[in-house]
C-alpha positions as CSV (number, residue, x, y, z in Angstrom):
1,X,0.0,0.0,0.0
2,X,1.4,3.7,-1.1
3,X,2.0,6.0,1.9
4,X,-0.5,9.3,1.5
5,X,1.2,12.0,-0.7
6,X,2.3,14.8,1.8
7,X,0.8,17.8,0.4
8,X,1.7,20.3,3.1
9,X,5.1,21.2,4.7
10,X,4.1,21.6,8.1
11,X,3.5,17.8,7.9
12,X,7.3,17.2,7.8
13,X,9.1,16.9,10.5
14,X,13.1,18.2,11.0
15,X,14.8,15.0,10.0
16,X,12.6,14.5,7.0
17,X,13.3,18.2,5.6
18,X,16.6,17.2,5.8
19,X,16.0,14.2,4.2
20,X,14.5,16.0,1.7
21,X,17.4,18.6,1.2
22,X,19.8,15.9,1.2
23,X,17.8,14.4,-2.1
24,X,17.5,16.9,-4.0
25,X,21.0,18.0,-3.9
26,X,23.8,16.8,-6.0
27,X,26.1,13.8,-5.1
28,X,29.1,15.6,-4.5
29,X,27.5,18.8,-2.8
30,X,25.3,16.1,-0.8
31,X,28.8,14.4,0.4
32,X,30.3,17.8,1.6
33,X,27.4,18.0,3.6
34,X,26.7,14.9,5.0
35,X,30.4,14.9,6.6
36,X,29.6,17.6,8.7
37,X,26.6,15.8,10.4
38,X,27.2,13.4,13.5
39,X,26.6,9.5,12.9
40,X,23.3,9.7,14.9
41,X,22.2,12.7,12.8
42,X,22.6,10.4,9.5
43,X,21.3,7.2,11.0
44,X,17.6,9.6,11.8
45,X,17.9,11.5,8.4
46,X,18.3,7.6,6.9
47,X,15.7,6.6,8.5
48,X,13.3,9.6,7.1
49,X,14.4,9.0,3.7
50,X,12.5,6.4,3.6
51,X,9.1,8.2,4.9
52,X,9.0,10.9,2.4
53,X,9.3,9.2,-1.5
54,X,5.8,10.8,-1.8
55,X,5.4,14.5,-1.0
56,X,4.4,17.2,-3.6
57,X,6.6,18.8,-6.2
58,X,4.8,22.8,-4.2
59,X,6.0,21.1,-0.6
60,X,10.0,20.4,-2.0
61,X,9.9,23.8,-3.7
62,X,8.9,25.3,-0.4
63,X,11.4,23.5,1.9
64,X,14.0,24.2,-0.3
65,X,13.0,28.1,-1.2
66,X,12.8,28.2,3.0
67,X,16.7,26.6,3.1
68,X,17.8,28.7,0.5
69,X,16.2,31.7,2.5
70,X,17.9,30.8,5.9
71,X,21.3,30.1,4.0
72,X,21.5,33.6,2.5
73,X,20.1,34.9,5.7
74,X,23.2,33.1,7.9
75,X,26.4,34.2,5.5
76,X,24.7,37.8,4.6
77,X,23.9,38.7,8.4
78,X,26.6,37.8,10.6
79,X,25.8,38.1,14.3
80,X,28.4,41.5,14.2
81,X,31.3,42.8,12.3
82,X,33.6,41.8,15.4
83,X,32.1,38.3,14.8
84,X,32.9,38.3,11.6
85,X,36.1,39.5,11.4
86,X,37.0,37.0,14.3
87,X,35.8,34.2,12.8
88,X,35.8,34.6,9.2
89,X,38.3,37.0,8.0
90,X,41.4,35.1,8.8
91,X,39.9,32.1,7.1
92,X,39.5,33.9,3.4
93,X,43.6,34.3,3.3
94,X,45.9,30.5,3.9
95,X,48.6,29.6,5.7
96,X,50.9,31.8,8.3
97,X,49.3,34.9,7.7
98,X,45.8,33.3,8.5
99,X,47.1,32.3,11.7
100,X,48.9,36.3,12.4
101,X,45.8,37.9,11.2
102,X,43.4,36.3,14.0
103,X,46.0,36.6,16.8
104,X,46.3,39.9,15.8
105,X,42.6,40.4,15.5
106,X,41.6,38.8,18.7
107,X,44.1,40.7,20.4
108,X,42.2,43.8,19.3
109,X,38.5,43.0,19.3
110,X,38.4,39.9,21.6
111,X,36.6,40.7,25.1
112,X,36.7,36.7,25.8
113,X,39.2,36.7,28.6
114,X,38.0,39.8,30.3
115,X,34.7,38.1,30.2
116,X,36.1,35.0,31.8
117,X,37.8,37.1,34.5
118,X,34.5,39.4,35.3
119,X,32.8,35.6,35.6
120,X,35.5,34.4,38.8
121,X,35.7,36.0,42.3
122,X,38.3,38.5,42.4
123,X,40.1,36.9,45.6
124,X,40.0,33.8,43.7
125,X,41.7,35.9,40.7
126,X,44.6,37.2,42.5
127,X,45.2,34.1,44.5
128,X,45.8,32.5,41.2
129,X,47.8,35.5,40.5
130,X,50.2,35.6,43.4
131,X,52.0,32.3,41.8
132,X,53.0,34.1,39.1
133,X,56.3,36.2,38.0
134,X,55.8,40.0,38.3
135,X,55.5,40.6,34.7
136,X,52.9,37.7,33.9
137,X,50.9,39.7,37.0
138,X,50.8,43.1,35.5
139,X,50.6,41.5,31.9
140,X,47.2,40.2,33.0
141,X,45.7,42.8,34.7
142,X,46.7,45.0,31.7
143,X,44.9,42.3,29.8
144,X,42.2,41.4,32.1
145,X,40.6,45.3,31.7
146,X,40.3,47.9,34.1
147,X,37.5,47.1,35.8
148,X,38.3,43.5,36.3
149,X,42.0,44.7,37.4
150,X,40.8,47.3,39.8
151,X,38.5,44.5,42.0
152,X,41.7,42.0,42.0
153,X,44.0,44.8,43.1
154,X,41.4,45.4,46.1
155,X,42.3,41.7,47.5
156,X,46.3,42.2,47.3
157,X,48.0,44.2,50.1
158,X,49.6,47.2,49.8
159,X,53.1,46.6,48.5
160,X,51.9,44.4,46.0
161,X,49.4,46.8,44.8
162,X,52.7,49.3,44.0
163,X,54.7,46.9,42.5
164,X,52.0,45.8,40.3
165,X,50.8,48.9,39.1
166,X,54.0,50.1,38.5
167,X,55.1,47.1,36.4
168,X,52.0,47.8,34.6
169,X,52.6,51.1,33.6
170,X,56.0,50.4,32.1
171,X,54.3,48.1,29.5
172,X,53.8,49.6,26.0
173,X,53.4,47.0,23.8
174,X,53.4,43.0,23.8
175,X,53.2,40.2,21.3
176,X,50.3,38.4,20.5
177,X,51.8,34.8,21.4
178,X,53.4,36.2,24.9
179,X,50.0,37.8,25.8
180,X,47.5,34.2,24.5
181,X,50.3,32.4,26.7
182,X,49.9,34.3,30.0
183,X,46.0,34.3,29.1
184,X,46.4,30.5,28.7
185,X,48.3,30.4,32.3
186,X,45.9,32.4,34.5
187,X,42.6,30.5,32.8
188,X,44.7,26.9,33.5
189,X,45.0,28.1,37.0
190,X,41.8,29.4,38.0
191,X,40.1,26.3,36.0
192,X,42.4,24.0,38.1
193,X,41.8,25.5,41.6
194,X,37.4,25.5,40.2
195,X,37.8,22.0,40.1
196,X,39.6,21.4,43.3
197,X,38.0,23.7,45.2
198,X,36.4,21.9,48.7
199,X,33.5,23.8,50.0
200,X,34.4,24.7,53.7
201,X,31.5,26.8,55.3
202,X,34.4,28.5,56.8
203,X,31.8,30.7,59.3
204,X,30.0,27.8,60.4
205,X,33.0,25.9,61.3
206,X,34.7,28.8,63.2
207,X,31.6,29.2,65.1
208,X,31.6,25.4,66.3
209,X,35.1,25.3,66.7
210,X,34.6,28.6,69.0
211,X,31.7,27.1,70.7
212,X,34.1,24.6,72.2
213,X,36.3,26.6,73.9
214,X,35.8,28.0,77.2
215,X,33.9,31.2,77.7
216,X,36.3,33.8,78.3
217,X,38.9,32.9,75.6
218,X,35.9,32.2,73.4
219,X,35.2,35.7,74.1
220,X,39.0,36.9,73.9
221,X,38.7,35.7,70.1
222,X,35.8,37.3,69.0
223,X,36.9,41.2,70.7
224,X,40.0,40.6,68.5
225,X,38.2,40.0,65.3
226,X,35.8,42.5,66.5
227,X,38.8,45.2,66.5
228,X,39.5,44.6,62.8
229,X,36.0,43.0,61.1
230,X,33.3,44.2,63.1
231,X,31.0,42.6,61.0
232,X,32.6,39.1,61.3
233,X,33.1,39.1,64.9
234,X,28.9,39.6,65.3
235,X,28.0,37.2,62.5
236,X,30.1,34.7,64.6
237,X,28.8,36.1,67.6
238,X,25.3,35.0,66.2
239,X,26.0,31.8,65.1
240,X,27.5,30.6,68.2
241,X,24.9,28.7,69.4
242,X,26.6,26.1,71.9
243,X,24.2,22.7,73.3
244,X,23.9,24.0,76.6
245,X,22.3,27.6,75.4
246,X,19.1,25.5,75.0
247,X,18.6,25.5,78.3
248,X,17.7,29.2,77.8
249,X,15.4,28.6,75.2
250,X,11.6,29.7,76.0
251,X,9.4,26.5,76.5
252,X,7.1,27.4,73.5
253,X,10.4,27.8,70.9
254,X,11.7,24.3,72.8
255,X,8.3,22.4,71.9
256,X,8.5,23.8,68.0
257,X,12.1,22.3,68.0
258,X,11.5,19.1,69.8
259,X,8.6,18.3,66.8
260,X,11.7,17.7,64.7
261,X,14.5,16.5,66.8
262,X,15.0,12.6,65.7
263,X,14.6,10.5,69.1
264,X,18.0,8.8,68.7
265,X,19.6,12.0,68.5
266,X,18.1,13.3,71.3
267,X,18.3,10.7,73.6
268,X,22.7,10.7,72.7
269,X,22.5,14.0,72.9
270,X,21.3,14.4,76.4
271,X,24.0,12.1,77.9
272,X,26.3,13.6,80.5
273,X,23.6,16.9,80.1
274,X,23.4,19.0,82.9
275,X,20.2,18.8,84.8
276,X,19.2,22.4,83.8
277,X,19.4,21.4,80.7
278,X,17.7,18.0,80.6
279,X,14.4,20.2,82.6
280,X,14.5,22.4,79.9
281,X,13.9,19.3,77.3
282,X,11.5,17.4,79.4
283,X,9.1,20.0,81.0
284,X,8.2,20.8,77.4
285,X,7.2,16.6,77.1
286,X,4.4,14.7,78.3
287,X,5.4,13.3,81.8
288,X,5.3,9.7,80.2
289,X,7.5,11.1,77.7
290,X,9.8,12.6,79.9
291,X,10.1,9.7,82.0
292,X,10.4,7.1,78.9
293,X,13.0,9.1,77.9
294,X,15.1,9.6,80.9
295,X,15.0,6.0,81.3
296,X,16.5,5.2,77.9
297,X,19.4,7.8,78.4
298,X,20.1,5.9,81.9
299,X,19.8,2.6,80.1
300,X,22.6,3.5,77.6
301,X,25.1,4.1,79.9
302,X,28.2,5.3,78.8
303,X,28.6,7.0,74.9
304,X,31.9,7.9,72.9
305,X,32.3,11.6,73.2
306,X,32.5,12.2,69.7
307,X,29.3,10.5,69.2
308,X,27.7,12.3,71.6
309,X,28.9,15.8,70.0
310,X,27.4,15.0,66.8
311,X,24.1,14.5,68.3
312,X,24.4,17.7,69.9
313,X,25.6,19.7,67.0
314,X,22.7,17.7,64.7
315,X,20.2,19.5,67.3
316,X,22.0,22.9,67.5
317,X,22.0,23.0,63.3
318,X,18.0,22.3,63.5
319,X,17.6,25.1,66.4
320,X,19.6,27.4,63.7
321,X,17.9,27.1,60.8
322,X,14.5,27.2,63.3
323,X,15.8,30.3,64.6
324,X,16.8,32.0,61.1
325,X,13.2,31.0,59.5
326,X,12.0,32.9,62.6
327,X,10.1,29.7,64.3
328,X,11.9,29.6,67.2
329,X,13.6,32.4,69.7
330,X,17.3,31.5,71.0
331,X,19.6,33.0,73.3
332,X,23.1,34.6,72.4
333,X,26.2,32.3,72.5
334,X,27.3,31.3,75.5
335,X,27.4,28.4,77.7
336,X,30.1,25.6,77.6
337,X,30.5,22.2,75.3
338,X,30.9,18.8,77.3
């Protein structure tokens, strides 16, 4: 049985206009073509070849009218002059002077690296920087543009800032290959420390590591920080939030966080607690609770410290994010680990 002529174009789907294209071309100019196309590609264009040996003579005129259209449309329009003379140029002369005339071009017209720089932190940037000789650091700063330059310069100290800029000012000109090649170094750098990168949540584990120390030299610490980064010292200050500062918690913000406190980690977790603190959890229970509970902790005896820690710190984290979706109200830090 013949398949239905197709009589309208919107019928086709991609690979079959393809197909269709494919046909009606030549051999040879069909050939240059195909190479271009991936194996899958072919195998589906293959495939709806053999779906389309009836559609109207109109429907093939149109497809190919349309192609023709889009073709013109694509080497007549470039997406801009820069583009073009990035990407094209250099490719209507051969051999060496090809090669000079787009290093020479990009080195004039090419925002790509500055681009790549503006897209990475600039502490990150002049980290990556400080491996670097002297000249390779003022060569890409030059290169990086001004704006870029003037954040990075921001994260060095002060010395380095005057050695920098005035190695930078004493460059007038530079070739094309050393300036790709220091381009190459600092994009091979800050790609390399991307992928090695190990997230740290550095405040959150200063603020535990604070929390167990005693009070006063926890306190020592954060006046110091304070005298310097103001603003650091209070965001520790309010994220030190120590296991034994739940005993100051009101009863109704202690009921909200004992809805989702696991009952293994609370039951570890109040080992070795001090009886303020155990009233503070059970008062807010049912008394069969409270007793079922203090039972269990008296039943499991002795726990590694470590594993005791953890429960604690589980139940601090859920009292944090309680406290920072506004569901809970805590107290300031204070208060001392076990």
């Amino acid at each position: 049985m013949l398949a239905a002529m197709v009589e309208d174009a919107d019928e086709l789907s991609g690979p079959q206009r393809a197909a269709l294209l494919l046909m009606y071309l030549d051999h040879d100019t069909a050939k240059k073509v195909a190479v271009h196309l991936t194996r899958a590609d072919l195998h589906e264009i293959g495939l709806a070849m053999a779906t389309v040996n009836q559609v109207s003579e109109s429907v093939i005129e149109f497809i190919v009218g349309e192609f023709v259209t889009d073709l013109n449309r694509t080497v007549m329009l470039p997406a801009s002059g820069a583009e073009f003379a990035l990407k094209v140029l250099p490719d209507l002369i051969e051999g060496e002077e090809s090669i000079a005339l787009g290093s020479s071009l990009r080195r004039a017209l090419s925002t790509e690296f500055e681009q790549f720089i503006n897209g990475r932190a600039p502490a990150a940037v002049a980290a990556a920087l400080r491996d670097e000789h002297m000249q390779v650091q003022a060569l890409a700063m030059l290169l990086m543009g001004p704006e870029n330059a003037g954040k990075v310069l921001e994260e060095i100290d002060e010395e380095g800032r005057r050695r920098i800029v005035a190695r930078m000012a004493k460059i007038e000109a530079v070739t094309g290959d050393a300036a790709e090649e220091v381009e190459r170094a600092i994009r091979d750098a800050l790609t390399t420390e991307a992928s090695q990168q190990l997230s740290l949540a550095g405040v959150e584990r200063a603020a535990k590591s604070l929390g167990r120390l005693e009070a006063l030299d926890r306190q020592s610490v954060l006046d110091l920080i304070a005298t310097d980064e103001p603003d650091l010292s209070e965001e520790l200050r309010r994220r030190l939030f120590v296991f034994d500062d739940l005993a100051e918690v009101p009863d109704r913000s202690m009921q909200v966080l004992l809805r989702g406190v696991p009952r293994e980690a609370l039951v570890t977790a109040l080992r070795g607690a001090k009886r303020k603190l155990l009233d503070a959890f059970t008062r807010n229970m049912s008394s069969r609770a409270a007793r079922d509970l203090l039972e269990e902790i008296e039943v499991r005896g002795a726990l590694p410290r470590k594993k005791v820690e953890a429960a604690r710190d589980e139940i601090v984290e859920s009292a944090r994010r309680l406290a920072d979706d506004g569901a809970i109200a805590m107290p300031g830090g204070g208060g001392d680990m076990l």
